[in-house]
C-alpha atoms as a printed R data frame, in Angstrom:
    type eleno elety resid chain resno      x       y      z
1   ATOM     1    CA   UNK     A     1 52.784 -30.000 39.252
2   ATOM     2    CA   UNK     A     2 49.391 -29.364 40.501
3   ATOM     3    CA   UNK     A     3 50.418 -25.663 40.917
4   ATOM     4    CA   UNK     A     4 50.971 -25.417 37.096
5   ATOM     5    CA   UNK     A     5 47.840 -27.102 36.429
6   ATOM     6    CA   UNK     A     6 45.589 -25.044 38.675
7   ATOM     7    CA   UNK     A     7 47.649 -21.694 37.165
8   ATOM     8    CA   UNK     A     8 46.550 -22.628 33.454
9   ATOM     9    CA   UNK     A     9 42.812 -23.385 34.457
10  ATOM    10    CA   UNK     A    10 42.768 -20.048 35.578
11  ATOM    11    CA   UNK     A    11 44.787 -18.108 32.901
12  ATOM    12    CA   UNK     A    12 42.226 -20.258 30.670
13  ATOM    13    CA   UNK     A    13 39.268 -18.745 32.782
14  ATOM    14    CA   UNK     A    14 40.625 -15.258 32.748
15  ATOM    15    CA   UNK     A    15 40.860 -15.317 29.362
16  ATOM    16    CA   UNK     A    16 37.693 -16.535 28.381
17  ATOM    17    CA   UNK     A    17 36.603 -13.783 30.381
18  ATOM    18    CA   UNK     A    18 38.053 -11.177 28.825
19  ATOM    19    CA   UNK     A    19 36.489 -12.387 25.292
20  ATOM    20    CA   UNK     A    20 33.114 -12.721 26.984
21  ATOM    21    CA   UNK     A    21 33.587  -8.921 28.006
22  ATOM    22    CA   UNK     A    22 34.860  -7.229 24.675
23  ATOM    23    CA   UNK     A    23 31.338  -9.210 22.714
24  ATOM    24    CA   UNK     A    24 29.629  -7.641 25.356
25  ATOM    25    CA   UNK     A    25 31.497  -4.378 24.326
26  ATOM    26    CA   UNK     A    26 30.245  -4.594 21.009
27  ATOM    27    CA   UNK     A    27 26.760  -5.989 21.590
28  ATOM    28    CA   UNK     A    28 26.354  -2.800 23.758
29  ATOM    29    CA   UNK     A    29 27.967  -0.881 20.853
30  ATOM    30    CA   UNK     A    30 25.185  -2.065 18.580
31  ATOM    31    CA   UNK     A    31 22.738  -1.668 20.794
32  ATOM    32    CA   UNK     A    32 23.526   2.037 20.966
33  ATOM    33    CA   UNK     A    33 23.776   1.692 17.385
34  ATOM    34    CA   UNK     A    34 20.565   0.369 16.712
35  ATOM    35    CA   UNK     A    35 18.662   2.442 18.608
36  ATOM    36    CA   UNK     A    36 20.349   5.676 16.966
37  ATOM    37    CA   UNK     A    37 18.716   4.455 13.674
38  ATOM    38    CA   UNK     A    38 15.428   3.996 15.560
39  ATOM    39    CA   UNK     A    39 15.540   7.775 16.389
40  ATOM    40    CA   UNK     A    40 16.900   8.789 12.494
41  ATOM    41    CA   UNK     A    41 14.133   6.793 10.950
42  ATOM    42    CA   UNK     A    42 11.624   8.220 12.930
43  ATOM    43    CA   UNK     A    43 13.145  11.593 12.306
44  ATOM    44    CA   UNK     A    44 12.400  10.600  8.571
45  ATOM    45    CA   UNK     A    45  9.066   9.437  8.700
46  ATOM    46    CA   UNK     A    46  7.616  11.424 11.181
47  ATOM    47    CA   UNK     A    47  6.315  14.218  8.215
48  ATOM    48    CA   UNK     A    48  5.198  11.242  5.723
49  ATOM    49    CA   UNK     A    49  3.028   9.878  8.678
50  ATOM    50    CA   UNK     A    50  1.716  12.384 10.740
51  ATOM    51    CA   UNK     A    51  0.488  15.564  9.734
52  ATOM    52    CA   UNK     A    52  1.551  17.918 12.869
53  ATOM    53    CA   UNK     A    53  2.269  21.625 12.494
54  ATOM    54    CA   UNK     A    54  5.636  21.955 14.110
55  ATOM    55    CA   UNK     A    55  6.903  18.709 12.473
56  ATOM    56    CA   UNK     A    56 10.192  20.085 11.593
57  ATOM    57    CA   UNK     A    57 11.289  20.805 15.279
58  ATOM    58    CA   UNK     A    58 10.572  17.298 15.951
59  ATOM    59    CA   UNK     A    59 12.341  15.946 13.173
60  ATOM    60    CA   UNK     A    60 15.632  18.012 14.282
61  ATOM    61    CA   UNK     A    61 14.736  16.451 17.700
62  ATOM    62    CA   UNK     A    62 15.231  12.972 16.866
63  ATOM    63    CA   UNK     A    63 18.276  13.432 14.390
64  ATOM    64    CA   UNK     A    64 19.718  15.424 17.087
65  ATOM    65    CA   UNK     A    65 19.116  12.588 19.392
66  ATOM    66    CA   UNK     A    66 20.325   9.887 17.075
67  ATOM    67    CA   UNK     A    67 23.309  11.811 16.227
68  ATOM    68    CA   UNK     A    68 24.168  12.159 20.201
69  ATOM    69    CA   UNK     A    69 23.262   8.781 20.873
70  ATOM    70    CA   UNK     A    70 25.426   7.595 18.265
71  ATOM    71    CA   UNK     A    71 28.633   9.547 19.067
72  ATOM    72    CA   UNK     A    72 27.716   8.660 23.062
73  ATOM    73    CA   UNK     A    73 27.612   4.754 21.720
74  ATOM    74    CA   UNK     A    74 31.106   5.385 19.753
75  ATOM    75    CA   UNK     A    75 32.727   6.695 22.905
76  ATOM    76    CA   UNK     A    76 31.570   4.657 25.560
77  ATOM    77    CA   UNK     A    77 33.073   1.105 23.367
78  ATOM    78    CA   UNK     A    78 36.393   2.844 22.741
79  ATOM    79    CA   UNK     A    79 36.868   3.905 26.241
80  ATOM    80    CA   UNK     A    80 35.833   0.088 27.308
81  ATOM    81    CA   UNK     A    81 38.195  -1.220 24.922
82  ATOM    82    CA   UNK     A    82 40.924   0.522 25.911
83  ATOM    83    CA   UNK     A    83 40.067   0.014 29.546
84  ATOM    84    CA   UNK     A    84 39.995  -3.890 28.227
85  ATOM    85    CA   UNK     A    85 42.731  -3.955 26.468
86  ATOM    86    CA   UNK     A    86 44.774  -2.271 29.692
87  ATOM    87    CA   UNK     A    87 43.591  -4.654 31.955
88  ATOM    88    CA   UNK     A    88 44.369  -7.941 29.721
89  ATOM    89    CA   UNK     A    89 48.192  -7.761 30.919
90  ATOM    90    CA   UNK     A    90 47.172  -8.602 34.209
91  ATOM    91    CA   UNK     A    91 45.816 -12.251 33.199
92  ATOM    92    CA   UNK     A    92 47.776 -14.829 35.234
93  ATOM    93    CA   UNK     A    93 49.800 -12.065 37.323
94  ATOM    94    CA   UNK     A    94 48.845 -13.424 40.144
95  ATOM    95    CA   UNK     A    95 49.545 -14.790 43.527
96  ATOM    96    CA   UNK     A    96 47.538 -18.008 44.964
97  ATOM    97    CA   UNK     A    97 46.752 -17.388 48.744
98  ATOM    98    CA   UNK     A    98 46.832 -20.850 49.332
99  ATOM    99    CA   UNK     A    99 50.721 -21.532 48.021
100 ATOM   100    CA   UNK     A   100 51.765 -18.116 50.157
101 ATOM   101    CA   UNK     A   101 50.278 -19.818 53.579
């Protein structure tokens, strides 16, 4: 009886880990996110506000950089979520080292 209790607490604790890791997936995803529109708004304003000569190389340079940091965010949540999702089979496929002793 005890066995089956302690085996649910834990199922119950992997699983709440494994939600606690996919919202950190996706806060990382819109972190990447946000900062890509950081770079493509600056890539915007940068001729309205400043009046330098070679403006438009740096304007490339930041959409370049938002458009890489965007596609770099995209790939790094799907490969997370996959590596996630492969690892959520093993919740509670497990043995107790105490109960093998």
């Amino acid at each position: 009886m005890l066995e089956k209790q302690i085996n649910k607490d834990l199922i119950l604790r992997e699983r709440l880990a494994l939600q606690r890791t996919v919202l950190a997936n996706q806060s990382t995803f819109l972190a990447f996110l946000r900062t890509s529109m950081y770079f493509f708004i600056a890539g915007l304003s940068l001729e309205s506000l400043l009046k330098v000569e070679y403006s438009f190389g740096i304007e490339i340079f930041f959409f370049t950089s938002s458009f890489i940091l965007f596609l770099i965010g995209v790939f790094n949540y799907f490969k997370h979520k996959k590596m996630i999702h492969d690892n959520e089979k093993h919740v509670g496929d497990y043995k107790m080292e105490y109960y093998e002793q």
